[in-house]
Residue, then its C-alpha position, 0 to 999 in steps of 0.5 A: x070446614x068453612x064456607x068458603x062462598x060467604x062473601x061478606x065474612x073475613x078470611x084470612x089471607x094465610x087460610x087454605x081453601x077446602x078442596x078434594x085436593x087439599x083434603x086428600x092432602x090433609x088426611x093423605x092413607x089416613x082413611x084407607x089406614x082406618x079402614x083396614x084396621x076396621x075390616x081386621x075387627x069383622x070375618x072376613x068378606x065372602x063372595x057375591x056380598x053386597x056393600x054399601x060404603x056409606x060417605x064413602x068419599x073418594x074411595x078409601x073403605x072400598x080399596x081397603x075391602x077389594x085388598x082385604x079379598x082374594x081377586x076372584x072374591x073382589x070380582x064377585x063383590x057389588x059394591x055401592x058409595x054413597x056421599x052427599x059431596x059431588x066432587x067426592x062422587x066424581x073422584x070415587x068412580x073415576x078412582x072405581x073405573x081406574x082400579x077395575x073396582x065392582x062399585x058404583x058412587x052414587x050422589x046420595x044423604x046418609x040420612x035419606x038413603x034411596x036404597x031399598x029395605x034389606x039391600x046389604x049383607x055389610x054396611x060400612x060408615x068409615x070416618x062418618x057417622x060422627x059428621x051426620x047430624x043427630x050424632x049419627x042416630x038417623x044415618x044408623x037408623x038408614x043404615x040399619x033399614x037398609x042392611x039385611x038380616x044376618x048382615x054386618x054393620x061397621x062404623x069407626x069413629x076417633x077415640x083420640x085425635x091429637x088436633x083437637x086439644x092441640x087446636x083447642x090449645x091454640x085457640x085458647x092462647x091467641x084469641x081474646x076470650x080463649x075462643x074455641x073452634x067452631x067445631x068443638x063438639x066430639x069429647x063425647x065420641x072418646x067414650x065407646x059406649x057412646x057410639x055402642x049407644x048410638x048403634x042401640x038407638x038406631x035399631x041394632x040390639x044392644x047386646x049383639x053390640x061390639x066396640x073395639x078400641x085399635x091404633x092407626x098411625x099416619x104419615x101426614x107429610x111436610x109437618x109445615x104444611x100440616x099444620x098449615x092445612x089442619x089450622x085453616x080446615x079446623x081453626x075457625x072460631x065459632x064467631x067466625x074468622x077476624x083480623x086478629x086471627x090473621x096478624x096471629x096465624x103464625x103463633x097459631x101454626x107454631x102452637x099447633x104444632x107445638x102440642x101435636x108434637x108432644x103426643x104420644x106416637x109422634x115422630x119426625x121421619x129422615x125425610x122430613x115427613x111427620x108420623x101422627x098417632x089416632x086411636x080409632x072405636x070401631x063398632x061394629x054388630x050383625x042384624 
């Protein structure tokens, strides 16, 4: 993401603002696809649990757990989301309210959690425990506290995302030096026993650790528009935006697009629409 509040640095006139609105263009059922291929890897949730959906955005893990049950399950459920973004907060309890959901969001740091010891029988990190800082370590470490004995953790994290090379790629091509994005930091995420180990560092036992490798496919819309987005959200160097990005915005986008259209599981729908394949770890372990 980019520091859209910097007023002494350039941005190019081609870049798209991050907001909760272009985000959730940008990733559209990607999350809810996670998360339900995430859920499929833990029994099924009883009733009166008590979850907490750590970065929970606006809502995406929790849809997938109120689905995932019978509707006199789901009202059984105490569900708690957390997340550091207040506009994240805002749309979840509005999307909570809207849906009838048993949850509450609550503006809070995965790395300081207000919750007393052993709250939760699940803790569930979907799509964030690799953006916190120490590679995830102190969120665990939080969520492991928090979690009660006998209760289920679960995280995910990419094993493959196909905009990383692909950006990588267009960076090196349209930039002197080949620099590369800012972000250029989740290779080491490729290898599960990487997450195993940050679970194991965290405080869950190594061997009740599990990590299992799934498939998720997700319409990303207008292919165009994609990777309009995708490269303001994830092209920045690590130098910042110049002039020179700008003037070759174009070829970017084109490169971009490019790549992500060579890698396996892409494909054009009759509307126009483009499908684009991740292979997600998700981890998980009782405590």
């Amino acid at each position: 993401m980019t520091d859209s509040h910097s007023t002494d640095a350039f941005w190019p006139r081609q870049m798209i603002p991050v907001t909760p609105e272009t985000i959730k263009e940008v990733t559209r059922d990607g999350g809810e696809r996670i998360a339900a291929a995430s859920l499929e890897q833990i029994p099924g949730i009883p009733a009166g649990s008590i979850i907490h959906d750590n970065g929970c955005g606006a809502g995406a893990a929790t849809a997938m757990i109120i689905a995932s049950v019978a509707p006199e399950i789901a009202s059984s459920l105490q569900i708690k989301g957390t997340d550091i973004d207040t506009a994240a907060i805002a749309a979840y309890n509005a999307r909570s309210k809207y849906s009838s959901w048993p949850a509450e969001g609550l503006v809070m740091d995965s790395n300081a959690l207000s919750f007393p010891d052993e709250t939760f029988t699940n803790s569930i990190g979907n799509a964030m425990v690799f953006l916190t800082r120490n590679n995830g370590i102190d969120a665990v470490k939080e969520m492991y506290r928090t979690l009660k004995p006998g209760g289920t953790l679960l995280v995910n994290c990419f094993a493959y995302n196909p905009h990383l090379g692909a950006v990588r790629e267009a960076s090196r091509s349209t930039r002197e030096g080949g620099t590369l994005p800012a972000w250029d930091s989740f290779e080491h995420w490729q290898d599960p026993a990487f997450i195993a180990g940050i679970l194991e560092a965290g405080g869950f036992a190594k061997e009740k650790v599990k990590v299992q490798q799934r498939e998720v496919s997700v319409d990303v819309g207008d292919f165009d528009r994609h990777a309009e987005v995708t490269w303001s959200f994830r092209g920045m160097p690590s130098v910042g935006w110049n002039r020179l990005d700008e003037e070759r915005w174009d070829e970017a986008v084109g490169l971009l697009k490019q790549e992500i259209g060579k890698t396996e599981g892409f494909r054009i729908l009759e509307d126009g629409s483009a499908v684009i394949r991740f292979v997600i770890h998700v981890a998980t372990v009782i405590k």
